[in-house]
N, C-alpha and C positions, 0 to 999 in steps of 0.2 A: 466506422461510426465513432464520431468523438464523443457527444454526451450519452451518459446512459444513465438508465435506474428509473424514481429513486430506490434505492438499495439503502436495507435498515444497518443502522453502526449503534453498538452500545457505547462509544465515542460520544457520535456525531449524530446521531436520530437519524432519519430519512435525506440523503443528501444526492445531486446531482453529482456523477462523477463526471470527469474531464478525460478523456483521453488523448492529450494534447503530443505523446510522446510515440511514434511507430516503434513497434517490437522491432528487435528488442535492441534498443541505444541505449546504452547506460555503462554508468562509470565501474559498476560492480561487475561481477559474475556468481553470486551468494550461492551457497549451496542447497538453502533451501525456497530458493525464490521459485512461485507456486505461478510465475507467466512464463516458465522455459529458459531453458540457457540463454545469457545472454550471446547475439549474435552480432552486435557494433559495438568491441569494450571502447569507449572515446570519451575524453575530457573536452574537447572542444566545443563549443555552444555555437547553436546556430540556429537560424528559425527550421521547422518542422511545417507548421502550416498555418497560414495566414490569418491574422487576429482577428480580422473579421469574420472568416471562417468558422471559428470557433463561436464569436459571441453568438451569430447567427442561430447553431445547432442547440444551443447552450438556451437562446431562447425558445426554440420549438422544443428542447424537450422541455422544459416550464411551462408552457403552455399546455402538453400534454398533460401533465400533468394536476396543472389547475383544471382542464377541462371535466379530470373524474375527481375535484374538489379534494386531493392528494397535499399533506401538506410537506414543504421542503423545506428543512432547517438551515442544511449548508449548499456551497459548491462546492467541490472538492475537486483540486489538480490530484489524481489517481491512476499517472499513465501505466503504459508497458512498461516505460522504462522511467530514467532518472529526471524527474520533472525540471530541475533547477539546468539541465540541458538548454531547455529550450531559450534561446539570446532575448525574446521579446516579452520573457515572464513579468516584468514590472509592467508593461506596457495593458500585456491579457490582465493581468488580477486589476487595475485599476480600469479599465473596460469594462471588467464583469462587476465591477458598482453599480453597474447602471441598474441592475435587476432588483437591488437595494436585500441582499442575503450576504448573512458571513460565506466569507471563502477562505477555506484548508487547505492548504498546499502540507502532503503527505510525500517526503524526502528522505536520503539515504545520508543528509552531510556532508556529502565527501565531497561537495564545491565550495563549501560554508567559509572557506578560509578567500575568497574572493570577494571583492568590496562591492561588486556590479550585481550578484547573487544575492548578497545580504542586501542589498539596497532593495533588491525585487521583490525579497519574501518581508520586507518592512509593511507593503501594502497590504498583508493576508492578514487575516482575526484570529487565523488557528494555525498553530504550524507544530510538524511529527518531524522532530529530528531521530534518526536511526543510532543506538550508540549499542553496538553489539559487544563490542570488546572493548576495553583497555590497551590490554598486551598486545607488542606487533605479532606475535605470530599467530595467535589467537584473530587478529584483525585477518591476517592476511588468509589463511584458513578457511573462517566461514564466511569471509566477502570477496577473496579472489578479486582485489580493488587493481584498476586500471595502476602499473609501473609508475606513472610519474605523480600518484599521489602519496601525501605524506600524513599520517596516522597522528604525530604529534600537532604537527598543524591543523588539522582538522580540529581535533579536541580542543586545542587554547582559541580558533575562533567559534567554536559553539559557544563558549562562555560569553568572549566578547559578544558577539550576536545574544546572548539573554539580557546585555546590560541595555541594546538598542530596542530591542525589540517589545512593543507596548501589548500585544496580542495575550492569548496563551501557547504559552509553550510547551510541549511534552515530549516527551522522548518514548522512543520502543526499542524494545531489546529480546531480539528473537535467543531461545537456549536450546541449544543442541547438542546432545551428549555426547560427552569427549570431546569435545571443542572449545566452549566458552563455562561450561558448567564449575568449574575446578573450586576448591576452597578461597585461591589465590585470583582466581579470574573472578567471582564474585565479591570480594572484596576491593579490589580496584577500583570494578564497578558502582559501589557504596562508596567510596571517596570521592570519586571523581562528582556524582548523581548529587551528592550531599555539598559539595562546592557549587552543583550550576543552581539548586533549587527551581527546578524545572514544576512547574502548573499541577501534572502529572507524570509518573512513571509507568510505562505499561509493560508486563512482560508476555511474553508469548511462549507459545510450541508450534513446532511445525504439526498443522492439524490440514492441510491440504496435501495433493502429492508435492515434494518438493523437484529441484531439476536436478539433483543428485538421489540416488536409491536410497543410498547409505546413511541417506539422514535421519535421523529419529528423536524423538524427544526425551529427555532426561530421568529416569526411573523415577517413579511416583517418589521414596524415599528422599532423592538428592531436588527432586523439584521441592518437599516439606523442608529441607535444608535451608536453602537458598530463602523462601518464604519468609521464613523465623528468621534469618540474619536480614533480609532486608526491610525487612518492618520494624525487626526491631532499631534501625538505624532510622528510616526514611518513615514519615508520615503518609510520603505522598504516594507512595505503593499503589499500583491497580491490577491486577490480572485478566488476563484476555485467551483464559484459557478453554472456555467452551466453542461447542459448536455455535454457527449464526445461525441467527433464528430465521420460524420460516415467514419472512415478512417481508417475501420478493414479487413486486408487481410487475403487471405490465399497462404502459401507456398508451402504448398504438399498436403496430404489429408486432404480436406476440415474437416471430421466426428475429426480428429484428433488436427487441431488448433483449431475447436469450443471448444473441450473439455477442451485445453491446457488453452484457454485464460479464459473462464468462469470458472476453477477453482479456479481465481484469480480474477476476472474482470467480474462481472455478468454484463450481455447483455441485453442491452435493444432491443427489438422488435423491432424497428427502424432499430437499428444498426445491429443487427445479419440479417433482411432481406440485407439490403445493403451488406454485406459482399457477401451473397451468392448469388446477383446480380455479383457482381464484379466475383467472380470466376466461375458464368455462370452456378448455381445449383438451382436447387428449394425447397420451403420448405420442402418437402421428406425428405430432409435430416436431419432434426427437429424430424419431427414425428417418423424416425427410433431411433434417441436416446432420444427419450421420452420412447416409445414402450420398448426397451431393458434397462431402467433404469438407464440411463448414464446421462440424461438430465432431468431438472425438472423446470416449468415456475412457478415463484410465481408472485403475483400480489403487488404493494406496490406505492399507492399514484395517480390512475387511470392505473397506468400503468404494462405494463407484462415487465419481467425480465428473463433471461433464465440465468440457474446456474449448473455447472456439479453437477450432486449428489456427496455427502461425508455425514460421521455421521455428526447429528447435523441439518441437511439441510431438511425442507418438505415443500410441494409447500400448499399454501393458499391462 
């Protein structure tokens, strides 16, 4: 399933996600990335699946969703993996004009220093550059970045790319303790953030299961830390540290948008009952795509999670 949702963003409002990219290709292997290990680390771009393809799904699910009078803010590229992979990304985001909605392309950076990429994501309205670190070892650490990229390269074309780029631009920056959290690894971060003057800054915790155990988010104390030095630097500060709310619909077949959105978007227990509240179904419908191996609950931090199966993915 490439399009899903809409799925609510305190971002983005209510947006069509894309899933343009199969699990898991991507340049990364992040240790808290919350779709599974990556299983294709690859820098090279190449089509994944046919632009028509895509515009096609992309309008059924809109229509589905105009059909229960649902309103849809953005589209959003939101794959498995690293969206700027795919070779015909300028080609798809000027395609999905036609629907006349901003489109987000949500990114990790690490192709950003290539002229064909930045040309592509010139088309989008909203663009998520990932800037987790500074420091190389800190970089190579919690993004496990594909050998033949380069960390300093990447950072001098994100700036360039803010000089081109006419859209908004934001950045997010996941903190994982003992890793990027440091006095020195937060300060970097405030120089660099304070040079590109990014739309917004967003920070994060890992709040879903990540693909490593060992990851965890930064003690309430060193997360007030970090808060107070980056605000008091950066104006443009935002936190993205709650849970999502429960404002997960469905447009056609319920067994169908579960699958869509938790390919991308692991469901908390919470939220996936509420869904199936709202569309007037019962947990049955759980249990069947457990039962048939489509669906799989991990547990992580007290809490259950429901996630479509893919390689890479086992419930614990």
């Amino acid at each position: 399933m490439i399009a899903f949702g809409p799925i609510p963003s305190r971002r983005l409002g209510y947006s069509i996600g894309i899933n343009h990219i199969p699990p898991k290709h991507c340049t990364y292997a992040c240790v808290y990335c919350q779709v599974g290990r990556t299983s294709h680390l690859q820098v090279s771009r190449r089509a994944f699946y046919p632009v028509s393809q895509i515009i096609d799904e992309v309008g059924k699910k809109i229509a589905e969703s105009d059909s229960i009078n649902h309103p849809i803010d953005y589209l959003t590229l939101v794959p498995d993996g690293e969206p700027t992979l795919d070779i015909n990304l300028a080609e798809l985001i000027a395609e999905l004009k036609v629907y006349r909605l901003p489109i987000a392309v949500i990114s990790n950076a690490s192709l950003i220093d290539r002229e064909d990429v930045q040309d592509g994501l010139l088309f989008a309205d909203w663009v998520s550059l990932k800037v987790d670190a500074i420091g190389e070892d800190d970089w190579r650490k919690i993004n496990r970045p594909h050998h033949h990229l380069s960390l300093p390269s990447i950072l001098k074309n994100i700036l360039k790319f803010r000089n081109r780029f006419h859209g908004e631009l934001v950045t997010e920056t996941m903190l994982v303790a003992d890793v990027n959290d440091s006095d020195e690894a937060i300060q970097k971060l405030a120089s660099f953030l304070l040079k590109l003057q990014p739309f917004k800054s967003y920070l994060s915790i890992p709040t879903r299961p990540p693909s490593e155990t060992w990851v965890h988010p930064p003690d309430p104390s060193t997360l007030q830390k970090i808060l107070t030095v980056l605000s008091d630097e950066l104006s443009f500060i935002d936190v993205l540290f709650e849970a999502e709310a429960l404002d997960f619909i469905s447009t056609g077949i319920i067994s169908e948008d579960i699958l869509g959105i938790t390919a991308v978007h692991p469901l908390r227990e919470e939220a996936l009952k509420d869904m199936l509240r709202r569309s007037g179904k019962d947990w049955s419908v759980v249990d069947q795509l457990i039962a048939s191996n489509k669906l799989i609950c991990i547990h992580y931090r007290d809490e259950r999670f429901y996630m479509r199966c893919a390689p890479g993915r086992d419930s614990s």
